[in-house]
C-alpha positions in Angstrom: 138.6 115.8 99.9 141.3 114.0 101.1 142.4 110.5 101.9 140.9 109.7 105.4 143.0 108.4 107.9 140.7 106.2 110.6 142.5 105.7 114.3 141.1 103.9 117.0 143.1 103.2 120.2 141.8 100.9 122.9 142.7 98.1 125.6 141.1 94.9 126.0 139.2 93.3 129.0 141.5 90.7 129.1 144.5 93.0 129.6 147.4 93.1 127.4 150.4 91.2 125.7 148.3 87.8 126.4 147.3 84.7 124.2 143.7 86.4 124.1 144.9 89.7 123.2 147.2 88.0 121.0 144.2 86.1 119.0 142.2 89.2 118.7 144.1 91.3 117.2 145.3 88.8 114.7 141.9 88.0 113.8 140.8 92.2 114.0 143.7 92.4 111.2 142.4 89.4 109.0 138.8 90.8 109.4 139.1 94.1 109.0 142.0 94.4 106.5 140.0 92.3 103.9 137.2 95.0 103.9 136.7 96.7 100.6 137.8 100.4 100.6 140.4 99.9 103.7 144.0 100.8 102.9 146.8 100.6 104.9 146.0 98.6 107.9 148.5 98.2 111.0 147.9 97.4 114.5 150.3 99.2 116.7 151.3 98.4 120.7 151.0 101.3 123.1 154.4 102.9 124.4 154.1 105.6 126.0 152.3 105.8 129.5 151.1 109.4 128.5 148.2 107.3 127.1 145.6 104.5 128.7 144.8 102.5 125.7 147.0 99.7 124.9 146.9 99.2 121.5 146.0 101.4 118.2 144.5 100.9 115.0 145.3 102.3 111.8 143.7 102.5 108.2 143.0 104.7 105.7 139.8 105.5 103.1 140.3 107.2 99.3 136.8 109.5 100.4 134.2 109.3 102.8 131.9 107.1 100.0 134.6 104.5 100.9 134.7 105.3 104.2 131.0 105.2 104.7 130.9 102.0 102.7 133.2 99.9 105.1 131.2 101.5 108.2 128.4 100.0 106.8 130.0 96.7 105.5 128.4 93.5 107.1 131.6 92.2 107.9 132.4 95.7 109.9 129.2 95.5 111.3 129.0 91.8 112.4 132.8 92.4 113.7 131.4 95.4 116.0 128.4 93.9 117.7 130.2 90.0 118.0 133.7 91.2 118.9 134.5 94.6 119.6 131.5 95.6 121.9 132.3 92.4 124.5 135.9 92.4 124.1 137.1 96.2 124.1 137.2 98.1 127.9 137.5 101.1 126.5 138.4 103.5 123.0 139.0 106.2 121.2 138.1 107.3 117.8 140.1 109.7 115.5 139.0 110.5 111.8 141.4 113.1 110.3 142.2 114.4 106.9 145.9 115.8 106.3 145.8 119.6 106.8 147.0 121.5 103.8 
């Protein structure tokens, strides 16, 4: 199979391009980046107004073993239930492999 590239784009309760915004995304990338398996990590700012989300996450897994592994992870898991379930409005998840 082939590498797994793991998008999620969202917005924030607090809104957007403020100090709180600001703070969690820097501490979603120092969290989340440090995760064993995860590859490639950016955080990305909406620009187009074709889409309702605000911001984008972007990482990447060698399989679904490593994949599976950080979804499971208690630092993914503590992340989920103490900061992305009370701070994120709203989301989307995309899991695709490259098409060949």
């Amino acid at each position: 199979m082939s590498i797994i590239k793991h998008m999620v784009t969202f917005s924030l309760h607090s809104g957007r391009n403020n100090e709180q915004a600001e703070a969690f995304l820097r501490m979603s990338k120092q969290e989340l980046a440090d995760i064993p398996g995860v590859q490639q990590f950016e955080v990305y700012r909406q620009v187009s107004g074709k889409n309702d989300h605000d911001y984008m996450f972007s990482m990447a897994f060698a399989d679904q073993a490593a994949y599976k592994a950080y979804n499971q992870h208690p630092v993914h898991v503590n992340y989920v239930k103490e900061r992305w379930d009370k701070e994120v409005q709203s989301f989307q998840e995309t899991d695709v492999v490259l098409y060949e």
